[in-house]
N, C-alpha and C positions, 0 to 999 in steps of 0.2 A: 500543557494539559493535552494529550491522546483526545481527539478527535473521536465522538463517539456517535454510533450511526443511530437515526431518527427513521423514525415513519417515514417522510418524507423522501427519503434516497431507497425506498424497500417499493415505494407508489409505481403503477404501472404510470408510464408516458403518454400525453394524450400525442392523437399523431400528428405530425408536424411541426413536434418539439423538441429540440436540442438538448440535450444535458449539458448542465454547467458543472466542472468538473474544478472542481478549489483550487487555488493557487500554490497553497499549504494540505499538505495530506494528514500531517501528525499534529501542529501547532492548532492553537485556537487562541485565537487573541484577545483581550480582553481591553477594557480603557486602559487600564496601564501597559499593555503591551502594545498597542496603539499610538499611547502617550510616548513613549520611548524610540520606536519605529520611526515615527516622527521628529522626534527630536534629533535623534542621529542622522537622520537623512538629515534636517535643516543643518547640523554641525557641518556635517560633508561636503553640503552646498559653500558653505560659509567660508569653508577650509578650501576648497575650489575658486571660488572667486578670489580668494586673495593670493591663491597661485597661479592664479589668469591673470594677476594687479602684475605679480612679481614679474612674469614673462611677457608681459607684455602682448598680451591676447583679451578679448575683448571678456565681460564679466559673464556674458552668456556661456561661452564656452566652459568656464570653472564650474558651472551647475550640471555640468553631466555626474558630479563626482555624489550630485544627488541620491543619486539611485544604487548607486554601490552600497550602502546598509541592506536592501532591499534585493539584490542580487543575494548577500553572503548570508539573511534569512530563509530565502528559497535553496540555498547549498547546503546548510547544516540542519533543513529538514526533509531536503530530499533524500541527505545521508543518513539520517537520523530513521525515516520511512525504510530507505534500503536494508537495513538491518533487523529491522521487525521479521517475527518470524511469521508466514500464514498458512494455509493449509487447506487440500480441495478433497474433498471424497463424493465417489461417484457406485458409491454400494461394490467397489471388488474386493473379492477374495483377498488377505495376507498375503495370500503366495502372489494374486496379481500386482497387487501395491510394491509387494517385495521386487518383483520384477523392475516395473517403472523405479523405482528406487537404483537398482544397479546398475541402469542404463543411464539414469542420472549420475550418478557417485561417478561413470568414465568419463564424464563429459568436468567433471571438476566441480561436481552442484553437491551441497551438502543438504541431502534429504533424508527424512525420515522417516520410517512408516508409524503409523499410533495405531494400536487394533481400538477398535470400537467396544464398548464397553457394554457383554451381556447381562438383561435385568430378568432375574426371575420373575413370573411372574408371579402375585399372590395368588394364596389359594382359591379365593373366588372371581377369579377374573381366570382361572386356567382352564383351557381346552382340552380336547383328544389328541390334537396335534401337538408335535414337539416344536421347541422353539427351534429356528433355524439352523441348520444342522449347521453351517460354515458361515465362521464371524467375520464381519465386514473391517474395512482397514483404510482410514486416509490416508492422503499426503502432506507430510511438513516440511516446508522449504521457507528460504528467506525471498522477500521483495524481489530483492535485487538478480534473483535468477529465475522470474517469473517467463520472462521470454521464453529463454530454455524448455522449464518445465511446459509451456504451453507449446511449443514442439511437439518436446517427445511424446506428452497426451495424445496430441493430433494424429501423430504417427501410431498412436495405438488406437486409433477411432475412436477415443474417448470424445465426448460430444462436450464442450464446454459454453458457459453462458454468454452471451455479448458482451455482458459490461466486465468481466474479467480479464 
């Protein structure tokens, strides 16, 4: 189950304080994934000691094969995370987003632009002024070339948040 963000992770920090940042980005695990987590490590371990029996190494050593379930859960959700798609907008123009987008697409990052979606306003909520003459446009990219994208931003003075 996708991991969905809480009040809690939106809270300002009080100062002094660390963020604990998950182990699993995408997963949420529940008692039976817990249950199971578990279990396959004890299997691993079990499976390890008695290939520590066979070679003739001590029983301690066969329980490193513990942790191997627990390695190959943190890989197939780190890769599972890298392919989610996410996306930053910083109020620019199409034509700027388009820009940042090209300089990505050389570098081998598959980006997007998405223009931002104008709402008329109703009629009694409308002013004298016009709605903003030039519609604004994010960025869509995947995880796994956030490094990148947070470059090229950089290099465009785009000011981005800490925790990103």
């Amino acid at each position: 189950m996708p991991r969905s963000r809480r009040y809690g992770e939106y809270a300002p920090l009080r100062p002094g304080r660390v963020p604990r940042w998950p182990w699993l980005r995408t997963a949420q695990l529940n008692i039976v994934g817990w249950s199971a987590l578990l279990g396959a490590c004890a299997a691993a371990g079990g499976v390890g000691v008695l290939l520590a029996r066979a070679l003739g190494l001590s029983d301690w050593s066969g329980l490193v094969l513990a942790v191997v379930p627990v390695g190959a859960v943190v890989i197939a959700d780190r890769r599972r995370w890298a392919g989610m798609e996410t996306g930053f907008g910083w109020g620019g123009s199409v034509d700027e987003v388009t820009r940042v987008v090209e300089e990505l697409r050389k570098q081998a990052v598959h980006a997007q632009v998405r223009p931002e979606a104008q709402y008329e306003q109703p009629w009694w909520d409308r002013i004298d002024t016009p709605l903003d003459a030039e519609p604004t446009a994010s960025l869509r990219y995947t995880n796994r070339h956030a490094a990148t994208v947070r470059g090229v931003l950089r290099a465009h003075g785009i000011n981005l948040p800490d925790r990103w």
